[in-house]
Residue, then its C-alpha position, 0 to 999 in steps of 0.5 A: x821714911x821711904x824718899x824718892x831715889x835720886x836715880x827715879x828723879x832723874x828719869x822724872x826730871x829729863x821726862x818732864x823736860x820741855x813739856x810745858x803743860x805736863x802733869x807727872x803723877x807719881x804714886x807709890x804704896x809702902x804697906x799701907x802708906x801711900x805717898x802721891x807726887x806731881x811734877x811739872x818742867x819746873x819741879x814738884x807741884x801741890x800733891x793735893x790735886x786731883x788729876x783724872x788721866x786716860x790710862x789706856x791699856x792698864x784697862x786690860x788688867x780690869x777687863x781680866x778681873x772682871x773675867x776671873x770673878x765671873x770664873x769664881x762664879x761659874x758664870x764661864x770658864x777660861x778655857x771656853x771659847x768665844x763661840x759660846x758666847x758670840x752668836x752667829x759664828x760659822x760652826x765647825x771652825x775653831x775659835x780661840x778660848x778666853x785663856x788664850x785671849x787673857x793672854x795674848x797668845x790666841x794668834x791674833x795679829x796686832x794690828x787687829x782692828x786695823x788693817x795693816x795699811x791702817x795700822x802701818x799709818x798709825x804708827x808713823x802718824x805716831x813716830x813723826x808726831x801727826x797730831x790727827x794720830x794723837x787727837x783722834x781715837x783709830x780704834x773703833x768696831x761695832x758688832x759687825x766689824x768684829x763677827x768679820x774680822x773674827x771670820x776672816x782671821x781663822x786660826x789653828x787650835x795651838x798655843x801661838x808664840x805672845x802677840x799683844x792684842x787689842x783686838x783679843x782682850x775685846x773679845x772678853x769685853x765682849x763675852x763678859x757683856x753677853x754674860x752679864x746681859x748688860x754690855x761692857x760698858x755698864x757691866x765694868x763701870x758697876x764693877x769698878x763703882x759697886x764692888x772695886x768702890x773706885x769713885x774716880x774711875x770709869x770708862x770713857x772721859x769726861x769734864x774731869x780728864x786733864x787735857x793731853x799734849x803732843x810732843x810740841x806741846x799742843x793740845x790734843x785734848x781726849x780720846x773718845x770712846x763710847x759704849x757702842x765701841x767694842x775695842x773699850x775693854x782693852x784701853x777705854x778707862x780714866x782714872x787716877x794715882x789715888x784710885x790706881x794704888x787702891x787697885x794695887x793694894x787690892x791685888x797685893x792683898x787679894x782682898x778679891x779673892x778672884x784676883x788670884x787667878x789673874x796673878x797664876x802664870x797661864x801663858x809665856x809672855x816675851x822676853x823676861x815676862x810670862x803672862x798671868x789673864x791680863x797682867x805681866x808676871x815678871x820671869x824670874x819673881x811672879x810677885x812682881x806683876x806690871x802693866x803699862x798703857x799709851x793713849x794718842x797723848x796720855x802715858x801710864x804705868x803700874x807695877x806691884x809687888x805683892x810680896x813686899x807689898x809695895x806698888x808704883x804708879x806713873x800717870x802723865x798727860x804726854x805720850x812720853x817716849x818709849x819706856x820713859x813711864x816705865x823706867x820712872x815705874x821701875x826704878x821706883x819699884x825697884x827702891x821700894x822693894x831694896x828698902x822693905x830688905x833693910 
């Protein structure tokens, strides 16, 4: 039987240290077998519960899945760009192709919806813990914002050095809308819903959201999101360990077969990364794919392995420290994946 390390736990320990109200949801695939563990400043909770969590930028990862079915079905291709699909842009300029958008390398700046002011603000509202940063969601765009700010951000036809973009991966949320004929918001939740069969998934969050804190434990309660909001497709889902390993075991088994596509190196990403549409491919083993997520007080993480076919997730509903989530994630990866050598 597969047992949390002692190294995991204590990451997990010094995570939850302090954080009166935090809920840690740990949650790891073996096989078939998954176990889910919840945690508090005191130790292990009743794992019987179910918590729905903000998982932020984990979100980017069903966005591109949703991208690569609509490829298998030739409803688009990756390497179109976004002038086909989003009316009125001024013609004879170049735009960035859905590729490029998949893979954070389009050129587009990070700070996109924000200006640099805006962003600039939002980061330090973040690093001395302001807690209008952690309670209100900045990231907001109608149709008009994002025709200007593709307008007025005019880029070159070349592979741009990795830029992590918010902004790129509402672009796909965007045109997977316009294809659909739906919009974002009905066309993911009938793909999460009807053909993924998550039932503790959905865009935006409702009743059932735990509540997030900030680092001096207040209550920040949720971001809000609305379908009207074109920045959803990189970060708008909730969800839960439960739902998030299902989604794992999806992508280690390809039961879609469309999931391949996601999984295929298309870009270089930063440092020990390259990039698959959405996904992190680990450098030096692309079986290990990842992806974290950060709403204003919400933390997450999952990786998979898929050829050891193994998977943790981590959910919490504090803005941890950086890397706390992950280094909770993969270390458990990690000894999941030294046990399946034995």
């Amino acid at each position: 039987m597969f047992e949390i390390s002692d190294e995991t736990l204590r990451f997990i320990n010094k995570t939850c240290r302090g954080k009166k109200h935090i809920k840690l949801t740990v949650g790891y695939l073996t096989d078939n077998n998954s176990v889910i563990k919840i945690y508090n400043e005191n130790g292990e909770l009743d794992s019987s519960k179910k918590y729905h969590y903000e998982i932020g930028s984990i979100t980017k990862t069903f966005t591109a899945s949703l991208l690569s079915k609509y490829v298998f079905e030739k409803k688009l291709s990756i390497n179109d760009t976004i002038q086909k699909y989003i009316e009125d842009l001024k013609e004879h300029e170049y735009y960035p192709t859905l590729v490029r958008l998949a893979t954070h390398t389009s050129g587009y700046s990070t700070t996109l919806p924000l200006n640099n002011r805006e962003y600039f603000n939002l980061m330090l509202g973040l690093i001395i813990g302001s807690s209008d940063m952690y309670m209100n969601n900045p990231l907001n765009m109608d149709f008009n914002k994002m025709k200007m700010l593709i307008e007025k951000n005019k880029l070159q036809e070349v592979d741009y050095s990795w830029k992590y973009s918010n902004f790129g991966t509402s672009l796909i949320g965007y045109v997977l809308g316009a294809v659909s004929g739906r919009g974002y918001w009905d066309d993911m939740n009938d793909f999460i819903h009807n053909v993924l069969g998550l039932s503790d998934t959905y865009l935006g969050t409702s009743n059932n959201n735990l509540r997030g804190y900030d680092r001096k434990n207040n209550d920040c309660g949720n971001w809000k999101w609305t379908k009207e909001n074109l920045i959803s497709p990189a970060g708008a889902i909730s969800s839960t360990a439960a739902d998030l390993i299902e989604y794992a075991k999806m992508n280690i088994y390809e039961n879609k077969p469309y999931f391949s596509l996601c999984h295929k190196k298309h870009g270089n990403g930063k440092k020990k990364y390259d990039m698959g549409l959405g996904w992190w491919l680990l450098k030096k083993n692309n079986n290990v794919i990842l992806h974290g997520g950060g709403t204003g007080c919400f933390s997450s993480f999952l990786g998979i392995d898929k050829e050891k076919k193994v998977a943790s997730v981590v959910l919490a509903n504090y803005r941890l420290g950086r890397n706390d989530d992950e280094k909770i994630g993969i270390t458990l990866l990690e000894s999941l994946q030294k046990s399946k050598d034995i």
